[in-house]
N, C-alpha and C positions, 0 to 999 in steps of 0.2 A: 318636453323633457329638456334639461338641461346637458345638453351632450359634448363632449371636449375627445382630443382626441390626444392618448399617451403614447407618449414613442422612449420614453425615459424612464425604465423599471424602479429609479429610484425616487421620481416625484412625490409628494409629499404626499399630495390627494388622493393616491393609492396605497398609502400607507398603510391599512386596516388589511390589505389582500396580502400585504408583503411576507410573505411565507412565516404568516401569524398563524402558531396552531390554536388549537380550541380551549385550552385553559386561556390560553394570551387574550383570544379575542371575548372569552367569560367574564375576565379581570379589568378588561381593558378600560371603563371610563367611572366617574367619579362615583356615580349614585350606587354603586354595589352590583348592580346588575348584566353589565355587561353586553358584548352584543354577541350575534351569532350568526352561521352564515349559512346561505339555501343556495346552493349548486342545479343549474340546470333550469333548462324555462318553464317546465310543469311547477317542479319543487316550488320557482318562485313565485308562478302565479295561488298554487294553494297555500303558502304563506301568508302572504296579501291577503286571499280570500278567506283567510283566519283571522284579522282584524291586527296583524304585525306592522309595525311603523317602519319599513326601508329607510336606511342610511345612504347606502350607494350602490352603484350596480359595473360592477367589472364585465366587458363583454366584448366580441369580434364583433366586426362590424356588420354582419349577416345573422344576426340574434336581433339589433335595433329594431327593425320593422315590425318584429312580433310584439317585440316589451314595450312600445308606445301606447298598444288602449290599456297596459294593466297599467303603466306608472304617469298617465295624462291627468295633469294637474296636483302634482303628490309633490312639484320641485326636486324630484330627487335627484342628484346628480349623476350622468350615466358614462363612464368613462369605455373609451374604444381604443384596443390595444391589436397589433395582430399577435397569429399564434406564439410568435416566439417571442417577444414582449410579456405575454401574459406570463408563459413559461416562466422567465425571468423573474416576473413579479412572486407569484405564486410558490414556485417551485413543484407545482404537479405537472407531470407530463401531459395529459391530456384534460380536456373538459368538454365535459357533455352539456354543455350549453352558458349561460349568462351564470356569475357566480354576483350575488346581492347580499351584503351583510344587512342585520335587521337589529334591531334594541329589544335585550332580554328581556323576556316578562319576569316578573317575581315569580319563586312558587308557591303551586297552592298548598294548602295545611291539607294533611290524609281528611279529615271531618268533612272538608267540602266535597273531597272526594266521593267519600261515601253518602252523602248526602244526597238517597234518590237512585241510589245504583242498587241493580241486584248481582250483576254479573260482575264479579273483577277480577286481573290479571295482576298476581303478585309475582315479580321477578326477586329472583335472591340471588345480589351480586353477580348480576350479570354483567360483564365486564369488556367483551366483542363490543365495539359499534355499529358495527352491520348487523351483528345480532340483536340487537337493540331494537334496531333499525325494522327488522322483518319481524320483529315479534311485535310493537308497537302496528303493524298496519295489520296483521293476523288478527289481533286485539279488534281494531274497528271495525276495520272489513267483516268481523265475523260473529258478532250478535256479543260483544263486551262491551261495556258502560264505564267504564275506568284500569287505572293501572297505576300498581302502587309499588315503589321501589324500595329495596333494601339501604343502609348509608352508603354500602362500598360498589353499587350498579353504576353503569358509567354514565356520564348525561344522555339523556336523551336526545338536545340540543346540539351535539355534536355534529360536524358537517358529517361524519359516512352514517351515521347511526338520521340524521333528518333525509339524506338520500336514500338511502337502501327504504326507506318507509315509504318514499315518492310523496313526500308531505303530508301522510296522513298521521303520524306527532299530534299535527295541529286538529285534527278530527277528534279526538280522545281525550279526557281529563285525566293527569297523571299527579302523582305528590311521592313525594321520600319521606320514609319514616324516620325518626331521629335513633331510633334503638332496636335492636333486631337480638332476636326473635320476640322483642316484647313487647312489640308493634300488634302482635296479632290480637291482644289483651284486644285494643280497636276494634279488630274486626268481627269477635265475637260479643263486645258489646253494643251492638250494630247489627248484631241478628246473623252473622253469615256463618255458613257454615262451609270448613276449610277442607278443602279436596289436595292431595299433593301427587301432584304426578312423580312416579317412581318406577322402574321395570323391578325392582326390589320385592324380594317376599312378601306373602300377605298383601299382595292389590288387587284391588277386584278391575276385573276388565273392564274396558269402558264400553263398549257396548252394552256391559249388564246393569250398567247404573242410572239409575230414574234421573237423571238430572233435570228433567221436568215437574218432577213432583219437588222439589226445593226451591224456596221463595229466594232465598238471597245465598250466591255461591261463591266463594272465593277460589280462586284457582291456583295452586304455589305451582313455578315454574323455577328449578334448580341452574348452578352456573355449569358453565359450559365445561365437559369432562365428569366431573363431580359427581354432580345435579345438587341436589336438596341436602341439607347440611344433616343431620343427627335431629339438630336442637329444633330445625321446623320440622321433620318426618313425626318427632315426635310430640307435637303438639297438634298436628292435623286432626281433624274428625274423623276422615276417611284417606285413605292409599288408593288413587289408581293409574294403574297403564295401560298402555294401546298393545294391542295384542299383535305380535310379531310373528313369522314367521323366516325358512330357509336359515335357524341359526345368529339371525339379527339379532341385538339383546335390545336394541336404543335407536332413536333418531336424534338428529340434531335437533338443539332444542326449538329453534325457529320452526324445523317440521312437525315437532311435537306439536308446537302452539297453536300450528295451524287445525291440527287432529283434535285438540281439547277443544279449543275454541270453538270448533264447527259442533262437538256434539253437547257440552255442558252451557253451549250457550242459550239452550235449551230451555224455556222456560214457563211455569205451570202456565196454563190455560184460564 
């Protein structure tokens, strides 16, 4: 590893950490794609082990020892700051481990998405980062094959939206539709058929629903307060919700996802 050590929060070479938020660092270089950044040493070893090309690695000097066998022979450059330096840098109070900016991959087109999935996780304008964040690893972690975004959902690539996931983004195929709700046109040409989760009249429980007996299911998951807008409630095939109890009407949707996800991930024999 190429290691130097920063005692100057304005150096140039740290430039990409200098309290660049996440559109900045989206925009930041010529090809359109931008980079983005994985906080902490798990985040960044499953980065890496999702085939991401590291740019550079901001870190305390007590992080070095672990990040030498993921980043040995990659040149990447590894800068050592202590905490209040970093601070400096950054501008976040704390940091749960080594922060590594990486080069944006393009995205994928929904087609490829759907290519081979039976299970997906459709968010509509979801707009939290850490929501993002815990519904993308519910997603993987939980028997779903893809995940497919509204225009106005916020990136997924986002640093709290790649942390709250603990790198698992990089497990799952995701795409943005370019038009909403006529995105879905896709997904029923493609064979799926559309479940919307809603505590709203007319939904059948989800423990009553075969989700096993359906080849290919799509999941809509609504934004955060709201949930599900009108114009996808009313194109689903089916309504359902998780059966509540004590007066609760709703979970957060991240809870929700993890409830859908575990039981529509479901699937025929």
């Amino acid at each position: 590893m190429d290691v130097c050590q920063i005692t100057d929060p304005t150096d140039p070479r740290v430039r990409e950490f200098a309290r660049m938020r996440d559109p900045q660092l989206r925009d930041s270089l010529a090809d359109g794609y931008g980079a983005f950044l994985a906080e902490g040493l798990v985040v960044v070893e499953r980065t890496l082990r999702a085939g991401h090309r590291p740019r550079r690695v901001l870190t305390e000097a007590r992080w070095v020892e672990a990040l030498e066998p993921l980043l040995a022979g990659r040149g990447v450059p590894v800068h050592v700051a202590e905490r209040s330096v970093l601070r400096a840098i950054t501008g976040y109070p704390e940091h749960p481990g080594p922060l590594a900016t990486f080069d944006r991959p393009p995205e994928r087109a929904v087609a490829d998405v759907l290519a081979g999935a039976r299970r997906l996780v459709v968010l509509e304008d979801t707009v939290n980062p850490t929501n993002m964040g815990v519904l993308f690893r519910c997603a993987a972690g939980l028997g779903i094959d893809g995940v497919l975004l509204t225009p106005r959902c916020t990136d997924p690539l986002y640093r709290r939206s790649v942390r709250a996931s603990m790198g698992e983004i990089f497990a799952i195929g995701w795409a943005r539709f370019d038009a909403w709700p006529d995105g879905l046109a896709a997904l029923r040409g493609a064979g799926f058929t559309v479940a919307a989760m809603t505590p709203g009249p007319g939904s059948v429980p989800l423990d009553a629903y075969d989700a096993a007996a359906v080849d290919r299911l799509a999941v809509l998951l609504g934004t955060e307060g709201p949930g599900l807008s009108d114009a996808a409630l009313a194109a689903a095939d089916v309504r359902l919700s998780i059966p509540m109890s004590n007066g609760v009407d709703s979970l957060n949707v991240g809870a929700a996802a993890a409830v859908a996800c575990w039981v529509l991930g479901r699937r025929p024999s």
